[in-house]
Each structure stands twice: as C-alpha cells, then as structure tokens.
C-alpha positions as CSV (number, residue, x, y, z in Angstrom):
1,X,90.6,44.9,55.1
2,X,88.4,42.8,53.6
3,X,85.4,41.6,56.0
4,X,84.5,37.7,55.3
5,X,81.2,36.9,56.5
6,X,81.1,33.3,56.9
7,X,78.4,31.4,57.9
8,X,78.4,29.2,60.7
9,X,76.2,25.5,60.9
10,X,77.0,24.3,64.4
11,X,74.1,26.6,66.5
12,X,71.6,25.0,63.5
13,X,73.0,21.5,64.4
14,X,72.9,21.8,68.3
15,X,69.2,22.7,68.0
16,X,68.3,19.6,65.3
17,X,70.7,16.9,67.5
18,X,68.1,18.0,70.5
19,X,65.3,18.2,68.4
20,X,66.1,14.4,67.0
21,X,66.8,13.2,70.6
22,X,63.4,14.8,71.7
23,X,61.7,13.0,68.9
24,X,63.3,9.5,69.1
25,X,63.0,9.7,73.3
26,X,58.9,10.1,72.4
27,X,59.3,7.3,69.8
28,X,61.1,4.9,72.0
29,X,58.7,5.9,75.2
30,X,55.0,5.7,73.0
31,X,56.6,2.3,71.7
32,X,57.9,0.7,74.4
33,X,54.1,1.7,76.4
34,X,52.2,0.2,73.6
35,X,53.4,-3.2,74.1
36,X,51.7,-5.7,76.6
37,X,53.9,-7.2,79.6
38,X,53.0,-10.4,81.4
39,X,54.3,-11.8,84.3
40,X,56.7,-14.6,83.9
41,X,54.7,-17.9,86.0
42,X,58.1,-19.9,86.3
43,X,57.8,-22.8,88.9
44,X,53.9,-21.6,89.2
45,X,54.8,-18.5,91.1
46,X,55.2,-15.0,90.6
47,X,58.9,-14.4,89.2
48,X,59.4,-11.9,92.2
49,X,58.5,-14.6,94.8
50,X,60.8,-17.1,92.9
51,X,63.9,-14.8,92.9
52,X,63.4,-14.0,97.0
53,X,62.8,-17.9,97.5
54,X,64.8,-19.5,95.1
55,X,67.3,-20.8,97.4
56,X,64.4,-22.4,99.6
57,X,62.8,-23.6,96.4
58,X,65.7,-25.5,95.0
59,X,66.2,-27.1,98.7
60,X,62.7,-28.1,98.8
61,X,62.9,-29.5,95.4
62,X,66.0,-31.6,95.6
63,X,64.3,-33.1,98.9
64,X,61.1,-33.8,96.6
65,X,63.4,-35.5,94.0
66,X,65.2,-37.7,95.9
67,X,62.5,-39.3,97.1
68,X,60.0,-39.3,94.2
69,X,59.8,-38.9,90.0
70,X,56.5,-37.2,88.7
71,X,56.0,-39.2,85.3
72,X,52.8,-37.6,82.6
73,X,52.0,-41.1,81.3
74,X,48.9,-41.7,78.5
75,X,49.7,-39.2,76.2
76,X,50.6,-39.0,72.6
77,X,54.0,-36.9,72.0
78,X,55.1,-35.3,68.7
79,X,58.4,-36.6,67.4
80,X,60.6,-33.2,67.1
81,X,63.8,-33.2,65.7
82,X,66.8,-32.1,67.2
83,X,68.6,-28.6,65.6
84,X,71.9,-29.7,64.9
85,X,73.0,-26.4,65.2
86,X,72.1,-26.2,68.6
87,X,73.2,-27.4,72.0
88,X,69.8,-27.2,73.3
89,X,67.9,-30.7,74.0
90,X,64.5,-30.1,72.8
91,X,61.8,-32.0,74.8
92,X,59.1,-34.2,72.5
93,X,56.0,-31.9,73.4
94,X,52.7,-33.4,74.3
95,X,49.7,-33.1,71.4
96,X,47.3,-31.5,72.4
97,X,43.8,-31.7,70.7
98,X,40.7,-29.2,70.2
99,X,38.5,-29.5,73.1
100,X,38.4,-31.5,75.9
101,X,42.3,-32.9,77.0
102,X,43.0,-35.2,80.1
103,X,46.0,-35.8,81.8
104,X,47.5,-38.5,84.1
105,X,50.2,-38.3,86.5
106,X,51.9,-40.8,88.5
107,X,54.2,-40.2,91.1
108,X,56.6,-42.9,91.6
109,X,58.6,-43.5,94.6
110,X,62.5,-44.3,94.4
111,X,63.3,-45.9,97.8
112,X,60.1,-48.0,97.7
113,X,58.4,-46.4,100.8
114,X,54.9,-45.8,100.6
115,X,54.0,-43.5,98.5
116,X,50.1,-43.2,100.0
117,X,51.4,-41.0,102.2
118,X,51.2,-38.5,99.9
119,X,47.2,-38.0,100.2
120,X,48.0,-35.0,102.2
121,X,49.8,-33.4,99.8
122,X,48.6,-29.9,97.9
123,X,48.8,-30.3,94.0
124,X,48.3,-27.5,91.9
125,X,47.9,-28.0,87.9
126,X,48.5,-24.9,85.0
127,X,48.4,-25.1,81.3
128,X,50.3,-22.0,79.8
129,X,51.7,-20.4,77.2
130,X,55.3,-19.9,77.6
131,X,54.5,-15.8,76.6
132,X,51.1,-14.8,77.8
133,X,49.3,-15.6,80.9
134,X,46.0,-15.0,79.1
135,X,45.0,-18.4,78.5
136,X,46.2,-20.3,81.8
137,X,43.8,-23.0,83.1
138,X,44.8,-23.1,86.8
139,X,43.4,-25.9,89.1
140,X,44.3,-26.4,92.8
141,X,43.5,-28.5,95.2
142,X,44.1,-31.5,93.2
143,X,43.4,-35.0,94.7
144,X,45.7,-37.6,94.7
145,X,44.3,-40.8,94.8
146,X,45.9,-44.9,93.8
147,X,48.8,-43.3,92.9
148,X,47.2,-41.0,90.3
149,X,46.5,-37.5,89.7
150,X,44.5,-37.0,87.1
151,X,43.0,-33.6,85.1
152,X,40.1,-33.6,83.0
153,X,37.9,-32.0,80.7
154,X,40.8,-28.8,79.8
155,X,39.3,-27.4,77.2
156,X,42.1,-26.0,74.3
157,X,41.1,-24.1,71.4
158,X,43.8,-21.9,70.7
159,X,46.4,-23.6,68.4
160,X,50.2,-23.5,69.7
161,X,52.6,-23.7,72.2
162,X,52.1,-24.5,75.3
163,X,53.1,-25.6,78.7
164,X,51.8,-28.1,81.1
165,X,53.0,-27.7,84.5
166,X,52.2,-29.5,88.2
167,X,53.4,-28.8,91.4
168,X,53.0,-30.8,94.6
169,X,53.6,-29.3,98.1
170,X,54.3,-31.9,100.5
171,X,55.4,-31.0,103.9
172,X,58.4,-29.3,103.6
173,X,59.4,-30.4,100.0
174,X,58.0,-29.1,96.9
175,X,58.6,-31.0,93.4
176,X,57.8,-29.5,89.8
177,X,56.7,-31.0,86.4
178,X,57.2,-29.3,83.3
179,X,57.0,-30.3,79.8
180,X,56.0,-29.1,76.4
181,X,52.9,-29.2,74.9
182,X,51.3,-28.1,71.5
183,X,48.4,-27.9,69.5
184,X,48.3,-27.9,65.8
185,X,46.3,-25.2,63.6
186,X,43.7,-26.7,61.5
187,X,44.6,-27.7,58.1
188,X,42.7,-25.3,56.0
C-alpha cells in the first residue's frame, strides 16, 4: 500500500475568505463613518417632514400656483449651455458676486385679484448649497410690501453653486421659488 499524503488548501482558504471579509467589513464601516452627512433642505424643510407631507405640500402648492407666479427680477444670469447629450433643461443660474447680494421678488397675480392681500402672508428666504447645509443664510419673517419682497445685504464669499430659494405661507396655500445661482472663483 502506498500511503499518499496529500495536502489539503481549503481549511487555509475558509480562514483567509473570513479573514478578508473581517477586514473589508472594517474598511467599508471606518469609511463610510468618516464621511460627513447633511440633511437634504428640499422645499425648505426637513426631507423627513417633506416625505410625511408631501401629498399636503403639493395640494397646497398647486393652490398657490393657480393663483400667483413668484418671478426673481433685477438680476444678472449666466448664459449656460445646454448638454446635448442630455434631456435635462438646465436653468440660467443667477451671478452671484463677492460680498453683499440683493434680491427682488415680485409676486404676480394671474386672475387680477388683489394681490395686497398677501401682507399677511409668512415668507421665508434660504441661500444654499445644493450638498452642504453649512453655508445657508436663512431669513424668516420676510415683509412683503408694493408688491415686493426684497433681501439685502447676503453676504457670499465662498465661490460656487448655489441655490436660492423662497417660500410663502399664505393661509392654506404654500408656493416655492427655486433657481440656480453661482459665484465665480477669482481669476488668479
């Protein structure tokens, strides 16, 4: 009889399979910890409250928008170019420059009522950046006055994307403004 002693792999490899796992699971955890997460501010909310609401908030809007167009007039836009490999419509963002920025909004009736009526309205204005909610500039309590709502004295000083966004609460409709926005880096 001859007695062949062969050498078997597959214990080693059970044991270095777990061991690999082990070390990628620590990898993928330490990884995954180290970057930051911010809150998504979508429609000037919390995205939890928008998700429970959103039915509510997209009544309350379409009653805002039949009635009235929020319009951010006095502001110079860059000229972007569409991707013409993309469907996407990209929005001309507003320019934004180093220190101080104002804004104007007018809200414009469509069935020609009066639109003074919307004194008693709450307005709330945010300047974002569409990944970080470091940088916001928040102001409520906005007052709306001859047709005008008007922001001043936001100071910018960080260059790139951004968003500006205004919300008005008016009894029991609610209508959004968003557009683009973005400051260029200083030439060097």
């Amino acid at each position: 009889m001859i007695n062949k002693k062969e050498k078997t792999y597959w214990p080693h490899m059970i044991v270095g399979f777990l061991m690999m796992a082990i070390t990628l699971g620590y990898w993928t955890i330490r990884s995954a910890s180290s970057m930051p997460v911010q809150e998504s501010n979508t429609l000037m909310q919390k995205y939890q409250m928008v998700d429970i609401n959103i039915n509510d908030i997209l009544t309350k809007r379409e009653a805002f928008d039949k009635n009235f167009k929020i319009d951010l007039v006095d502001v110079k836009r860059i000229v972007v170019t569409n991707n013409i490999h993309s469907n996407r419509i990209q929005l001309n963002p507003v320019e934004l420059t180093v220190g101080e920025n104002n804004f104007n909004f007018i809200i414009n009736s469509k069935n020609n009522s009066n639109i003074e009526i919307l004194n008693n309205a709450k307005i709330s204005f945010l300047l974002t950046r569409p990944h970080t909610r470091v940088d916001d500039i928040l102001i409520e309590d906005i007052k709306y006055k001859d047709m005008n709502i008007k922001i001043q004295n936001i100071n910018v000083q960080k260059a790139g994307r951004y968003v500006i966004q205004l919300r008005v609460d008016y009894k029991d409709t609610i209508g959004y403004f968003e557009t683009p926005a973005y400051l260029k880096p200083k030439e060097l």
